[in-house]
N, C-alpha and C positions, 0 to 999 in steps of 0.2 A: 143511615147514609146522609152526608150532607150533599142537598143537591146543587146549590147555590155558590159560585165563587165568590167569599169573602178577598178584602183588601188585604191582603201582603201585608203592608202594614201594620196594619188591626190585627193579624196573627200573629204579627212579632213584639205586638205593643210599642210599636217604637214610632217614630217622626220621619217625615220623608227627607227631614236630612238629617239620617242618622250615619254616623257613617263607619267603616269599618270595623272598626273594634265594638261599637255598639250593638251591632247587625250579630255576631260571634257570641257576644255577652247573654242578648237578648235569647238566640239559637240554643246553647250550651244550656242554661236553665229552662227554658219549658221544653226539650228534647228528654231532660232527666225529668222532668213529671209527668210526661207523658208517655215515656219508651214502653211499648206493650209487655216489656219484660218486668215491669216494677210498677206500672200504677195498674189498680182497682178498677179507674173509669171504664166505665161500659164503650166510651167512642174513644177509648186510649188511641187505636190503633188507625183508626180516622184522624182526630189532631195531629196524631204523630206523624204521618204522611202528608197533613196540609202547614205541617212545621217545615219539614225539610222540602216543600214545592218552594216554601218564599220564602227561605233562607239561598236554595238552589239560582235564583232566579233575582234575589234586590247582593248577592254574595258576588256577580259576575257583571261586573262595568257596562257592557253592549245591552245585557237582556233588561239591568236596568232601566235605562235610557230607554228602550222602545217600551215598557210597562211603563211608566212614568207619561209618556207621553199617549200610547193609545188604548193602556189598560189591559185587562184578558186578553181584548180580542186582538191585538196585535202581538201574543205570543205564541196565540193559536194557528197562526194565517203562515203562509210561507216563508216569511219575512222572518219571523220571529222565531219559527223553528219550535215554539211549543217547551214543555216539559215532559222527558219522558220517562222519568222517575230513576232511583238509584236505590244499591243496598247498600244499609249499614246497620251494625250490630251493638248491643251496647256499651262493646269497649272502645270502639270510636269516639263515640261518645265522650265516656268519663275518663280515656287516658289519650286518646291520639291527638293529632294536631287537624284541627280543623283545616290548614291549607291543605296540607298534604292531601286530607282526604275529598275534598273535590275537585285537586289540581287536575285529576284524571277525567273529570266527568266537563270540568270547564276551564275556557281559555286559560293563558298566562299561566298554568301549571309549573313550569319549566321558574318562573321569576319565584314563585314561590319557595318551591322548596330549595331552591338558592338562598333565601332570605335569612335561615338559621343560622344564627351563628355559629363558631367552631366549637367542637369540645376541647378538651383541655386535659391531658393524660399526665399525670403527677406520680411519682413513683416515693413509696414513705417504707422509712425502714423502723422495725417495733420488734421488741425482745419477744422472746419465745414464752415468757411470761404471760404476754398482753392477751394469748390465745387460748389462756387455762382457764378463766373464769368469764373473758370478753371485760373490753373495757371502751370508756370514751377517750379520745383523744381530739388535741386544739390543733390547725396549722395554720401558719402565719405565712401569706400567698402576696406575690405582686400580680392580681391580675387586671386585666382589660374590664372597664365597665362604663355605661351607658355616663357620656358628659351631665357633669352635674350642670356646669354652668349653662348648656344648651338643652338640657334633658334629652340626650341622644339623636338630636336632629341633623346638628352639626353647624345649624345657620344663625348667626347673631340676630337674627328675626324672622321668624319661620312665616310669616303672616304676609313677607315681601317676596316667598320665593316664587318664582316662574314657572309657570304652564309647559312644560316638555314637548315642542312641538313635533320633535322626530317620532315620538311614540304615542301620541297623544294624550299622555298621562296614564296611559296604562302602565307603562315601568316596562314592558318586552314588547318587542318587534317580531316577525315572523321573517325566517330568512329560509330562501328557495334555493337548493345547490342541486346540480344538474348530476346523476350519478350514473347516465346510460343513455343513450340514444335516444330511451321512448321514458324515462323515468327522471322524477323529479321529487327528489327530496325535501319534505316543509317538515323544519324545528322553529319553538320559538326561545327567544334567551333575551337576555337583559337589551334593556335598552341601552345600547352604546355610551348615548348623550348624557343619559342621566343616573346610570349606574342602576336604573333598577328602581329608581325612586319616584320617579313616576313626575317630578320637578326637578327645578333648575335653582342651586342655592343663590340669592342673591348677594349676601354676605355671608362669608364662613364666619362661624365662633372664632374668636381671638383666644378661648382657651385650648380646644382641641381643633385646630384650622380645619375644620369643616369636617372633619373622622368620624365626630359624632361619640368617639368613645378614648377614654382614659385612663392611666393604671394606675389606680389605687391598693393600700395594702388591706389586705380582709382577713380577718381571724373566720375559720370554716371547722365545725365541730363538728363529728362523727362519731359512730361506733365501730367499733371491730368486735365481728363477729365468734361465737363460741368454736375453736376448733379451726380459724382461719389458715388457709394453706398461702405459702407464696402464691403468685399470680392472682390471689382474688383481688378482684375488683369492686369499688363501690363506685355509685353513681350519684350524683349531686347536680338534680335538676336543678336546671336554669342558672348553675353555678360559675357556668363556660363565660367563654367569648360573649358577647352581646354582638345581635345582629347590627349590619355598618347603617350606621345614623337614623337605629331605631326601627330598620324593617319588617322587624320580625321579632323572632322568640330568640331567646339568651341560649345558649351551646349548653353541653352538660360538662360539672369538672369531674371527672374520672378517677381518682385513688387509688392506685395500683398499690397492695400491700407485699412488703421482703420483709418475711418473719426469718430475724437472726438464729444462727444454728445454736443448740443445747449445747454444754461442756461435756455432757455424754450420751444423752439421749436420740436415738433417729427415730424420725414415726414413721409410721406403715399406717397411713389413714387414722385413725383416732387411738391404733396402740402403739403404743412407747417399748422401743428394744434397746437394750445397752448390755455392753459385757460387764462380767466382770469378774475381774483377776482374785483368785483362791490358793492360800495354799494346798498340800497335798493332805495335812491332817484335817483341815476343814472336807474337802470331797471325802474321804474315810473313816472319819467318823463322825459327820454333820453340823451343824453349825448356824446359829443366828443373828445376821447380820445387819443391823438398822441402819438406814441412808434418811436425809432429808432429802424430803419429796416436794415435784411442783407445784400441790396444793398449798404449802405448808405444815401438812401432817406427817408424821414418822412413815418411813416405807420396811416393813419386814421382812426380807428374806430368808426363810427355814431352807437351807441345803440341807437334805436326807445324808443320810448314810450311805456309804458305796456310791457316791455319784462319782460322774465321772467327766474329766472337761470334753467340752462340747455340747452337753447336756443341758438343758432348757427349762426354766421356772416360770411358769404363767401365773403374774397375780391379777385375778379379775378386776376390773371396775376400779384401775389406778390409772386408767392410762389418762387421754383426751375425751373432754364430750362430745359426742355426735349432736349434731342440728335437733335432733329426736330427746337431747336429755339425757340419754344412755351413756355410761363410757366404755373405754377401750380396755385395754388391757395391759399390763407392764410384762413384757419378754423379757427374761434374764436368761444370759448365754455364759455358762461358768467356761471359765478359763484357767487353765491352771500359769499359776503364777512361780517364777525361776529364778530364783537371785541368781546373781550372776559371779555373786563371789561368796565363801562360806569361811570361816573361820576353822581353825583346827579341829575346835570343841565340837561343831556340829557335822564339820566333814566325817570324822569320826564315828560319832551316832548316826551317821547317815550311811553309812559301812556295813555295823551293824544291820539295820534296819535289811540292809538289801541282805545280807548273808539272811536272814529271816523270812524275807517276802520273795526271793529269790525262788526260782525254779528249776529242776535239771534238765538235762537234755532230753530222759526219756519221755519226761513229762512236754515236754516240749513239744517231740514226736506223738504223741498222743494226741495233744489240744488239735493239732493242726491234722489229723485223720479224724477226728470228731467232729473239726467243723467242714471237712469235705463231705464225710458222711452226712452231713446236715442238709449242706446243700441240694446234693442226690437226690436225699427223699424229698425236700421241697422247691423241685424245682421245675 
Protein backbone atom coordinates (compact mmCIF):
# COMPACT_ATOMS: atom_id res chain seq x y z
CA UNK A 1 0.00 0.00 0.00
CA UNK A 2 1.39 3.42 -0.69
CA UNK A 3 0.82 5.38 2.13
CA UNK A 4 2.20 8.74 1.18
CA UNK A 5 0.48 11.24 -1.57
CA UNK A 6 2.88 11.57 -4.51
CA UNK A 7 2.71 14.84 -6.78
CA UNK A 8 -0.04 14.49 -9.52
CA UNK A 9 2.48 15.34 -11.58
CA UNK A 10 5.20 13.00 -10.85
CA UNK A 11 2.41 10.34 -11.61
CA UNK A 12 1.65 11.48 -14.92
CA UNK A 13 5.31 12.42 -15.66
CA UNK A 14 4.30 15.39 -16.99
CA UNK A 15 5.08 19.54 -16.31
CA UNK A 16 2.70 21.68 -14.52
CA UNK A 17 1.93 23.27 -17.61
CA UNK A 18 1.16 20.57 -19.44
CA UNK A 19 -1.77 20.98 -20.92
CA UNK A 20 -4.78 19.13 -22.26
CA UNK A 21 -3.93 16.87 -24.81
CA UNK A 22 -0.60 16.12 -22.85
CA UNK A 23 -2.45 15.41 -19.46
CA UNK A 24 -4.68 12.43 -22.05
CA UNK A 25 -1.49 11.26 -23.72
CA UNK A 26 0.43 10.98 -20.58
CA UNK A 27 -3.10 9.08 -18.86
CA UNK A 28 -3.84 6.69 -21.97
CA UNK A 29 -0.24 5.00 -21.78
CA UNK A 30 0.54 4.38 -18.21
CA UNK A 31 -3.37 3.41 -17.60
CA UNK A 32 -2.48 0.53 -20.38
CA UNK A 33 0.63 -0.65 -18.29
CA UNK A 34 -0.81 -0.55 -15.45
CA UNK A 35 -4.60 -1.63 -15.88
CA UNK A 36 -4.86 -4.71 -13.24
CA UNK A 37 -6.26 -6.47 -16.23
CA UNK A 38 -2.85 -6.82 -18.37
CA UNK A 39 0.19 -6.01 -16.14
CA UNK A 40 2.22 -8.43 -13.97
CA UNK A 41 3.03 -5.68 -11.36
CA UNK A 42 2.40 -6.78 -8.04
CA UNK A 43 1.04 -2.69 -7.15
CA UNK A 44 -0.65 -2.85 -10.78
CA UNK A 45 -3.82 -2.10 -9.15
CA UNK A 46 -2.41 0.61 -6.58
CA UNK A 47 -0.62 2.76 -9.67
CA UNK A 48 -3.74 2.19 -11.43
CA UNK A 49 -5.91 4.04 -9.07
CA UNK A 50 -3.21 6.69 -8.25
CA UNK A 51 -3.23 7.09 -12.30
CA UNK A 52 -6.81 7.91 -12.52
CA UNK A 53 -6.77 10.24 -8.85
CA UNK A 54 -4.39 12.74 -11.01
CA UNK A 55 -5.65 12.33 -14.32
CA UNK A 56 -9.38 12.77 -12.35
CA UNK A 57 -8.23 15.78 -10.71
CA UNK A 58 -5.08 18.09 -13.17
CA UNK A 59 -8.19 16.72 -16.22
CA UNK A 60 -10.91 19.25 -14.49
CA UNK A 61 -10.04 23.16 -14.68
CA UNK A 62 -11.47 24.27 -10.82
CA UNK A 63 -9.80 21.11 -8.94
CA UNK A 64 -6.75 22.11 -10.87
CA UNK A 65 -6.37 25.51 -9.92
CA UNK A 66 -7.08 24.69 -6.04
CA UNK A 67 -4.18 21.57 -6.35
CA UNK A 68 -1.86 23.90 -7.95
CA UNK A 69 -2.16 26.27 -5.44
CA UNK A 70 -2.70 24.56 -1.98
CA UNK A 71 -1.67 20.93 -2.97
CA UNK A 72 -3.47 17.69 -1.30
CA UNK A 73 -4.68 19.37 1.42
CA UNK A 74 -6.90 21.71 -0.37
CA UNK A 75 -8.61 18.94 -2.22
CA UNK A 76 -9.24 17.19 0.98
CA UNK A 77 -10.85 20.07 2.92
CA UNK A 78 -14.38 21.24 2.05
CA UNK A 79 -13.41 23.60 -0.41
CA UNK A 80 -12.07 21.16 -2.68
CA UNK A 81 -14.51 18.51 -2.33
CA UNK A 82 -11.63 15.63 -2.27
CA UNK A 83 -11.48 12.75 -4.85
CA UNK A 84 -13.86 10.05 -4.55
CA UNK A 85 -12.87 7.79 -6.93
CA UNK A 86 -14.57 6.36 -10.15
CA UNK A 87 -15.01 3.03 -12.38
CA UNK A 88 -13.65 2.17 -15.35
CA UNK A 89 -12.93 -0.86 -17.28
CA UNK A 90 -10.36 -1.69 -19.81
CA UNK A 91 -12.17 -0.87 -22.83
CA UNK A 92 -12.54 2.71 -21.72
CA UNK A 93 -9.44 2.74 -21.82
CA UNK A 94 -8.14 1.29 -25.29
CA UNK A 95 -11.31 2.25 -27.37
CA UNK A 96 -13.65 5.04 -25.60
CA UNK A 97 -13.15 8.73 -25.66
CA UNK A 98 -11.60 9.88 -22.65
CA UNK A 99 -14.10 13.15 -22.53
CA UNK A 100 -16.93 11.30 -22.64
CA UNK A 101 -15.81 9.07 -19.96
CA UNK A 102 -15.43 11.63 -17.25
CA UNK A 103 -17.87 14.20 -18.45
CA UNK A 104 -20.18 12.32 -16.06
CA UNK A 105 -17.91 12.31 -12.98
CA UNK A 106 -16.71 16.26 -13.77
CA UNK A 107 -17.70 19.58 -14.70
CA UNK A 108 -18.26 20.85 -18.45
CA UNK A 109 -19.54 17.30 -19.37
CA UNK A 110 -22.13 18.72 -21.48
CA UNK A 111 -19.20 21.13 -23.82
CA UNK A 112 -17.50 17.92 -24.18
CA UNK A 113 -19.29 15.58 -25.66
CA UNK A 114 -20.63 18.48 -27.97
CA UNK A 115 -17.10 18.89 -29.17
CA UNK A 116 -17.25 15.63 -31.67
CA UNK A 117 -17.55 16.33 -34.62
CA UNK A 118 -20.37 14.95 -37.01
CA UNK A 119 -20.37 11.59 -38.77
CA UNK A 120 -20.70 11.46 -42.25
CA UNK A 121 -23.12 8.65 -43.71
CA UNK A 122 -22.22 8.02 -47.55
CA UNK A 123 -24.30 5.49 -49.36
CA UNK A 124 -21.83 3.28 -52.11
CA UNK A 125 -23.35 0.97 -54.68
CA UNK A 126 -20.94 -2.44 -55.57
CA UNK A 127 -21.87 -5.48 -57.93
CA UNK A 128 -23.03 -8.52 -56.54
CA UNK A 129 -19.60 -9.69 -57.44
CA UNK A 130 -17.67 -7.57 -54.86
CA UNK A 131 -19.48 -9.89 -52.17
CA UNK A 132 -18.24 -13.49 -53.45
CA UNK A 133 -14.62 -13.38 -52.58
CA UNK A 134 -14.71 -9.62 -50.69
CA UNK A 135 -12.72 -7.00 -52.07
CA UNK A 136 -10.91 -3.48 -51.57
CA UNK A 137 -12.43 -0.58 -52.90
CA UNK A 138 -11.16 3.53 -53.40
CA UNK A 139 -13.68 6.56 -52.94
CA UNK A 140 -13.15 9.74 -54.11
CA UNK A 141 -15.11 12.10 -51.19
CA UNK A 142 -15.36 16.11 -50.91
CA UNK A 143 -15.12 16.23 -47.24
CA UNK A 144 -14.81 18.88 -44.22
CA UNK A 145 -11.30 18.71 -42.75
CA UNK A 146 -9.27 20.45 -39.98
CA UNK A 147 -7.84 24.08 -41.93
CA UNK A 148 -4.53 23.37 -43.15
CA UNK A 149 -3.71 26.93 -43.27
CA UNK A 150 -4.70 27.47 -39.48
CA UNK A 151 -4.39 23.78 -38.29
CA UNK A 152 -7.99 23.82 -37.29
CA UNK A 153 -8.12 26.75 -34.84
CA UNK A 154 -9.64 29.06 -37.07
CA UNK A 155 -7.47 32.27 -36.08
CA UNK A 156 -4.72 33.85 -38.12
CA UNK A 157 -2.78 33.78 -34.86
CA UNK A 158 -3.90 31.56 -32.23
CA UNK A 159 -1.31 33.01 -29.64
CA UNK A 160 -3.34 36.69 -29.89
CA UNK A 161 -6.70 35.00 -29.05
CA UNK A 162 -8.79 36.36 -25.97
CA UNK A 163 -9.41 35.06 -22.52
CA UNK A 164 -13.57 34.27 -22.77
CA UNK A 165 -14.73 36.36 -19.97
CA UNK A 166 -18.42 35.25 -19.86
CA UNK A 167 -17.15 31.72 -19.10
CA UNK A 168 -14.10 32.06 -17.82
CA UNK A 169 -12.34 29.92 -20.32
CA UNK A 170 -13.82 27.05 -19.38
CA UNK A 171 -15.88 26.98 -22.83
CA UNK A 172 -19.70 26.22 -20.90
CA UNK A 173 -21.71 28.17 -18.62
CA UNK A 174 -24.28 26.70 -16.18
CA UNK A 175 -27.73 27.91 -16.89
CA UNK A 176 -30.65 27.64 -14.05
CA UNK A 177 -34.37 27.49 -15.51
CA UNK A 178 -37.10 27.55 -13.14
CA UNK A 179 -39.44 24.36 -13.98
CA UNK A 180 -41.97 24.46 -10.56
CA UNK A 181 -42.71 26.58 -7.90
CA UNK A 182 -40.00 24.82 -5.39
CA UNK A 183 -37.76 23.37 -8.41
CA UNK A 184 -34.94 24.61 -10.31
CA UNK A 185 -33.40 23.07 -13.21
CA UNK A 186 -29.16 23.35 -13.63
CA UNK A 187 -27.65 22.25 -17.26
CA UNK A 188 -24.45 23.32 -18.41
CA UNK A 189 -23.81 24.03 -22.34
CA UNK A 190 -21.63 25.83 -24.43
CA UNK A 191 -20.57 29.05 -23.84
CA UNK A 192 -22.64 31.40 -25.82
CA UNK A 193 -19.76 33.99 -26.31
CA UNK A 194 -17.30 31.65 -27.38
CA UNK A 195 -18.94 28.77 -28.94
CA UNK A 196 -17.39 26.37 -26.59
CA UNK A 197 -13.87 27.28 -27.19
CA UNK A 198 -13.12 28.42 -24.05
CA UNK A 199 -11.53 32.10 -26.17
CA UNK A 200 -12.21 34.71 -28.16
CA UNK A 201 -10.66 34.61 -31.86
CA UNK A 202 -8.84 37.77 -32.41
CA UNK A 203 -8.27 37.28 -35.99
CA UNK A 204 -10.10 34.78 -38.09
CA UNK A 205 -7.93 32.62 -40.73
CA UNK A 206 -8.34 34.48 -44.05
CA UNK A 207 -8.55 30.93 -45.51
CA UNK A 208 -11.34 29.36 -43.59
CA UNK A 209 -12.87 32.94 -41.86
CA UNK A 210 -12.52 31.49 -38.53
CA UNK A 211 -14.50 27.70 -39.27
CA UNK A 212 -11.46 26.22 -38.54
CA UNK A 213 -12.30 23.51 -41.13
CA UNK A 214 -12.22 23.07 -44.97
CA UNK A 215 -13.34 20.67 -47.90
CA UNK A 216 -10.84 19.07 -49.44
CA UNK A 217 -11.05 15.94 -51.92
CA UNK A 218 -9.79 12.48 -49.97
CA UNK A 219 -9.30 9.23 -51.61
CA UNK A 220 -10.84 6.72 -48.45
CA UNK A 221 -9.88 2.77 -49.00
CA UNK A 222 -11.82 0.16 -47.50
CA UNK A 223 -12.78 -3.44 -47.63
CA UNK A 224 -16.05 -5.04 -48.36
CA UNK A 225 -16.80 -7.71 -46.41
CA UNK A 226 -17.22 -11.54 -47.36
CA UNK A 227 -21.05 -12.06 -47.88
CA UNK A 228 -21.86 -8.34 -47.50
CA UNK A 229 -25.75 -7.72 -47.37
CA UNK A 230 -27.39 -4.31 -48.46
CA UNK A 231 -27.44 -1.97 -45.30
CA UNK A 232 -24.21 -2.95 -43.93
CA UNK A 233 -22.24 -0.50 -42.81
CA UNK A 234 -18.65 0.23 -42.35
CA UNK A 235 -17.13 2.72 -39.97
CA UNK A 236 -14.06 4.89 -40.67
CA UNK A 237 -12.78 6.40 -37.61
CA UNK A 238 -11.90 9.91 -37.25
CA UNK A 239 -12.89 9.99 -41.19
CA UNK A 240 -16.05 12.45 -40.25
CA UNK A 241 -16.63 15.98 -39.85
CA UNK A 242 -13.64 17.40 -37.67
CA UNK A 243 -14.55 19.02 -34.53
CA UNK A 244 -15.32 23.15 -35.22
CA UNK A 245 -11.83 24.96 -34.80
CA UNK A 246 -10.23 21.78 -33.50
CA UNK A 247 -12.15 20.97 -30.30
CA UNK A 248 -12.21 17.76 -30.15
CA UNK A 249 -12.14 14.41 -31.98
CA UNK A 250 -12.91 14.06 -35.93
CA UNK A 251 -16.67 12.34 -36.55
CA UNK A 252 -16.76 9.03 -38.08
CA UNK A 253 -17.26 8.55 -42.18
CA UNK A 254 -20.03 5.77 -42.28
CA UNK A 255 -20.24 3.54 -45.68
CA UNK A 256 -23.38 2.42 -46.22
CA UNK A 257 -23.03 -0.48 -48.84
CA UNK A 258 -26.26 -1.28 -51.87
CA UNK A 259 -25.03 -4.52 -53.21
CA UNK A 260 -26.74 -4.56 -56.97
CA UNK A 261 -29.25 -7.43 -57.65
CA UNK A 262 -27.91 -10.74 -59.52
CA UNK A 263 -29.39 -11.27 -63.29
CA UNK A 264 -30.96 -14.34 -61.57
CA UNK A 265 -29.94 -15.13 -58.46
CA UNK A 266 -31.75 -14.06 -54.90
CA UNK A 267 -29.99 -14.95 -51.62
CA UNK A 268 -31.54 -16.21 -48.61
CA UNK A 269 -28.62 -15.43 -46.21
CA UNK A 270 -25.37 -17.06 -47.71
CA UNK A 271 -27.66 -19.57 -50.24
CA UNK A 272 -28.37 -18.59 -53.67
CA UNK A 273 -32.00 -19.57 -55.29
CA UNK A 274 -32.82 -19.15 -58.90
CA UNK A 275 -35.35 -20.91 -61.18
CA UNK A 276 -34.87 -22.29 -63.86
CA UNK A 277 -36.84 -22.90 -67.10
CA UNK A 278 -36.80 -26.86 -68.46
CA UNK A 279 -38.25 -28.50 -70.90
CA UNK A 280 -40.52 -31.47 -70.46
CA UNK A 281 -38.07 -34.25 -71.94
CA UNK A 282 -35.30 -32.92 -69.61
CA UNK A 283 -37.86 -33.36 -66.20
CA UNK A 284 -38.67 -37.04 -67.90
CA UNK A 285 -35.98 -38.31 -68.59
CA UNK A 286 -33.10 -36.11 -66.83
CA UNK A 287 -30.68 -34.00 -67.82
CA UNK A 288 -27.19 -31.98 -67.29
CA UNK A 289 -27.15 -28.71 -67.31
CA UNK A 290 -23.80 -26.45 -66.84
CA UNK A 291 -24.25 -22.54 -66.07
CA UNK A 292 -21.23 -20.30 -65.22
CA UNK A 293 -21.13 -19.53 -61.74
CA UNK A 294 -20.19 -16.46 -59.35
CA UNK A 295 -16.99 -17.90 -58.39
CA UNK A 296 -15.92 -18.43 -61.93
CA UNK A 297 -16.17 -22.08 -61.84
CA UNK A 298 -18.63 -24.43 -63.86
CA UNK A 299 -21.96 -24.89 -61.89
CA UNK A 300 -23.74 -28.60 -62.55
CA UNK A 301 -26.94 -29.22 -62.45
CA UNK A 302 -28.01 -33.31 -62.70
CA UNK A 303 -32.17 -33.13 -63.04
CA UNK A 304 -33.13 -36.77 -62.18
CA UNK A 305 -35.39 -38.52 -63.91
CA UNK A 306 -39.29 -38.08 -63.34
CA UNK A 307 -38.85 -34.79 -61.93
CA UNK A 308 -41.28 -32.70 -61.86
CA UNK A 309 -41.64 -28.61 -62.06
CA UNK A 310 -41.70 -26.99 -58.92
CA UNK A 311 -39.26 -29.45 -57.54
CA UNK A 312 -35.98 -28.32 -56.00
CA UNK A 313 -32.06 -29.15 -56.43
CA UNK A 314 -29.75 -28.24 -53.54
CA UNK A 315 -26.09 -27.93 -54.55
CA UNK A 316 -23.92 -27.64 -51.31
CA UNK A 317 -21.13 -25.38 -50.72
CA UNK A 318 -21.96 -23.05 -54.27
CA UNK A 319 -23.74 -20.64 -52.76
CA UNK A 320 -22.17 -17.23 -50.55
CA UNK A 321 -19.60 -17.45 -47.66
CA UNK A 322 -20.56 -17.13 -44.16
CA UNK A 323 -18.30 -14.66 -41.93
CA UNK A 324 -17.24 -18.39 -40.41
CA UNK A 325 -15.62 -19.52 -43.93
CA UNK A 326 -18.43 -21.88 -44.69
CA UNK A 327 -20.79 -21.61 -47.79
CA UNK A 328 -24.24 -21.59 -48.59
CA UNK A 329 -25.90 -23.53 -50.80
CA UNK A 330 -27.40 -23.08 -54.54
CA UNK A 331 -31.39 -23.77 -54.57
CA UNK A 332 -32.58 -24.72 -57.99
CA UNK A 333 -36.47 -24.28 -58.55
CA UNK A 334 -37.22 -26.33 -61.97
CA UNK A 335 -39.72 -24.83 -63.95
CA UNK A 336 -41.26 -26.14 -66.71
CA UNK A 337 -40.55 -24.20 -69.76
CA UNK A 338 -43.75 -23.62 -72.80
CA UNK A 339 -43.10 -22.10 -75.98
CA UNK A 340 -45.66 -20.37 -76.97
CA UNK A 341 -45.81 -21.29 -80.56
CA UNK A 342 -45.00 -24.79 -82.14
CA UNK A 343 -44.50 -25.75 -85.56
CA UNK A 344 -46.62 -28.35 -87.41
CA UNK A 345 -43.81 -30.90 -87.23
CA UNK A 346 -43.79 -30.80 -83.45
CA UNK A 347 -47.44 -29.91 -82.71
CA UNK A 348 -47.95 -33.22 -84.33
CA UNK A 349 -45.44 -35.31 -82.29
CA UNK A 350 -46.83 -33.62 -79.56
CA UNK A 351 -50.35 -35.45 -80.47
CA UNK A 352 -48.88 -38.36 -80.41
CA UNK A 353 -46.87 -38.16 -77.44
CA UNK A 354 -50.34 -37.38 -75.55
CA UNK A 355 -52.41 -40.11 -77.26
CA UNK A 356 -49.42 -42.27 -75.41
CA UNK A 357 -49.13 -40.60 -72.01
CA UNK A 358 -52.63 -39.86 -71.90
CA UNK A 359 -55.05 -41.42 -69.37
CA UNK A 360 -58.75 -42.57 -69.47
CA UNK A 361 -61.38 -41.56 -67.49
CA UNK A 362 -61.62 -44.74 -65.41
CA UNK A 363 -58.24 -44.34 -64.58
CA UNK A 364 -58.76 -41.08 -63.87
CA UNK A 365 -61.66 -42.10 -61.35
CA UNK A 366 -59.34 -44.37 -59.79
CA UNK A 367 -56.15 -41.84 -59.06
CA UNK A 368 -58.46 -39.53 -57.55
CA UNK A 369 -60.31 -42.52 -54.84
CA UNK A 370 -56.61 -43.54 -54.31
CA UNK A 371 -55.53 -40.35 -53.14
CA UNK A 372 -58.74 -39.63 -51.01
CA UNK A 373 -58.11 -42.94 -49.62
CA UNK A 374 -54.56 -41.69 -48.84
CA UNK A 375 -55.72 -39.03 -47.18
CA UNK A 376 -58.15 -40.97 -44.77
CA UNK A 377 -55.55 -43.08 -43.44
CA UNK A 378 -53.07 -40.41 -42.96
CA UNK A 379 -54.76 -37.92 -41.61
Amino acid sequence: MMSAKRDYYEILGVSQQADGGELKKAFRSLARKYHPDKSDAEDAEERFKEIQEAYAILSDSEKRQVYDRYGHQGLSGGGGGGFQGFHMNFEDIFSGDLNDIFSSFFGGGQRRRNSRGSDVLVRHNIPFSAIVEGTSEELELNLLDDCQTCDGTGALDPTKNKHCTVCGGRGSVTVRQQVGPFMVNQSTQHCPECSGRGSIIDKPCRNCRGEGRETRNQKIRFDIPVGAESGTRLRMRGHGEPAPRGGGDSGDLIIQLEVQAHPWFERDGADLIMSLPVGFPALALGARISLAHIDGKELLIDIPKGSSAGQTIEIRGRGLAHRRGQRGSVVVLLKLHMPKKFDKKTKKALEELGHTLSIGAEDVEQSVRDEAEYRRGNG
